[in-house]
N, C-alpha and C positions, 0 to 999 in steps of 0.2 A: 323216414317214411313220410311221403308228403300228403297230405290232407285235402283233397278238394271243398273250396271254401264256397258257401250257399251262394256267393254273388257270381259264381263263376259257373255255376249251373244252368245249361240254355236252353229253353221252353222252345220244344217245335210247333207249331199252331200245325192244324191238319192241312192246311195251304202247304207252309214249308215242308209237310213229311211229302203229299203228293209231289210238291217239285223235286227233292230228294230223291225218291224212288225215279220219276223219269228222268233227271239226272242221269242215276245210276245204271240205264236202262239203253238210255241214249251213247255210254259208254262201252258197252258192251256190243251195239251194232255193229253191223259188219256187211258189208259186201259180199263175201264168203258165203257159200252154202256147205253143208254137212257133206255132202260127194267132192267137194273139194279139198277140205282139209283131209279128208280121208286119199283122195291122191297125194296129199302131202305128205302123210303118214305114210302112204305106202313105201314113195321115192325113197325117203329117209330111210326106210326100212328094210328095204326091198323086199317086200311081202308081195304077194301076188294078192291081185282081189279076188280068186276065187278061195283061195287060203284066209283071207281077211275074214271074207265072210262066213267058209263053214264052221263047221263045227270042231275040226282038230285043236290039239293043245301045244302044240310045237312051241318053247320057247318065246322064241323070235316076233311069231304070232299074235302070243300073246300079249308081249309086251309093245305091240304095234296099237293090239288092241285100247291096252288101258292107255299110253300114249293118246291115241285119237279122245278115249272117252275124255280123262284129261283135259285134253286142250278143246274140246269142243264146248265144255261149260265153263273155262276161261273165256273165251273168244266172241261163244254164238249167242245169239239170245233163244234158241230151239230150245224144248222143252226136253226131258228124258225118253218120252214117246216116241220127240217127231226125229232125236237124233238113235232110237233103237230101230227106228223104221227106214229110215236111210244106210243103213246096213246089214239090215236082215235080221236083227237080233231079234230074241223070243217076245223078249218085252221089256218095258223101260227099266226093270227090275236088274235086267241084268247090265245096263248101262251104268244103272248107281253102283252094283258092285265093283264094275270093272272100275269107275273113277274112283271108290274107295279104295282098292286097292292099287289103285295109281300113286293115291295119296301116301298110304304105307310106305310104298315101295321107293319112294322120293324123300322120304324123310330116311328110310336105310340104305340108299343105294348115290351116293356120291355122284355116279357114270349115268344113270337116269334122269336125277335130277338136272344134267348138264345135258340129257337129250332131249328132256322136256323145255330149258330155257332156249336152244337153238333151234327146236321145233316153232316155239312160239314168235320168237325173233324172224321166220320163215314165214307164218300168217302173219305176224303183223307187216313185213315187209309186201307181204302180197296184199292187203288190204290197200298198202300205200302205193301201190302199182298193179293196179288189175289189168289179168291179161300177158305179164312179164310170164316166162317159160319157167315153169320150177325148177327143173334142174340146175338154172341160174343160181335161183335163191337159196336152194340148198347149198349150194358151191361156196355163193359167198356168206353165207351164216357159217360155214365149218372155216371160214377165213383162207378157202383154197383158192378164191375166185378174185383177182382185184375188184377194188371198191369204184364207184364210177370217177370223173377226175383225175386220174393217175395215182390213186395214192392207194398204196395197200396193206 
């Protein structure tokens, strides 16, 4: 068991937490808005957005749902309000659950956790190319689509 030793402990002045946090902040920007990742969810999904948004429980659905909620507090800097008001939700209450239970569900689900890292591979790819058509990028994040340069 290793020890952290007193000299090895590093003092943030409130200068370096401020640049830290905007750091932090500045990472998570994005070009993307919350209607967009949420068409990204959809494609992946194929969830209809009038399904998305009501109120059924249909599987599929739901797992589109907490997917989106997921990825959108990876990705976006929007708050739980401004991303429960970009799809209808009752209130940012139920955005924290669904990501809660994104979270669950990715620590017991193998096949999730692997659609949540292709989902993301999907915004970041579209971050790096705004504009590019999704169905592209879903294509080549599932590695059906060659990669650009010939190589696949």
């Amino acid at each position: 068991m290793s020890q952290l030793k007193a000299r090895n402990i590093i003092h943030l002045t409130p200068k370096m937490q401020t640049s830290a946090a905007k750091a932090s902040l500045n990472h998570r920007k994005s070009t993307l808005t919350p209607k967009e990742v949420m068409g990204i969810v959809l494609d992946f999904y194929g969830v209809r957005q009038d399904a998305f948004v009501g109120r059924g429980r249909a599987k599929h659905v739901v797992r589109a749902r907490q997917a989106y909620a997921w990825l959108c507090r990876q990705r976006l800097p929007e708050s739980f309000p401004e991303l429960a008001a970009a799809v209808k939700a009752p209130n940012h209450s139920t955005m924290i659950t669904r990501r809660n239970a994104a979270l669950k569900r990715k620590a017991s689900d193998p096949e999730f956790a692997t659609e949540l890292r292709t989902l993301d591979q999907i915004v970041l790819a579209q971050r790096l190319r705004p504009g590019q058509a999704q169905p592209y990028l879903v294509e080549q994040a599932a590695g059906t689509y060659p990669l650009e340069g010939g190589a696949e």
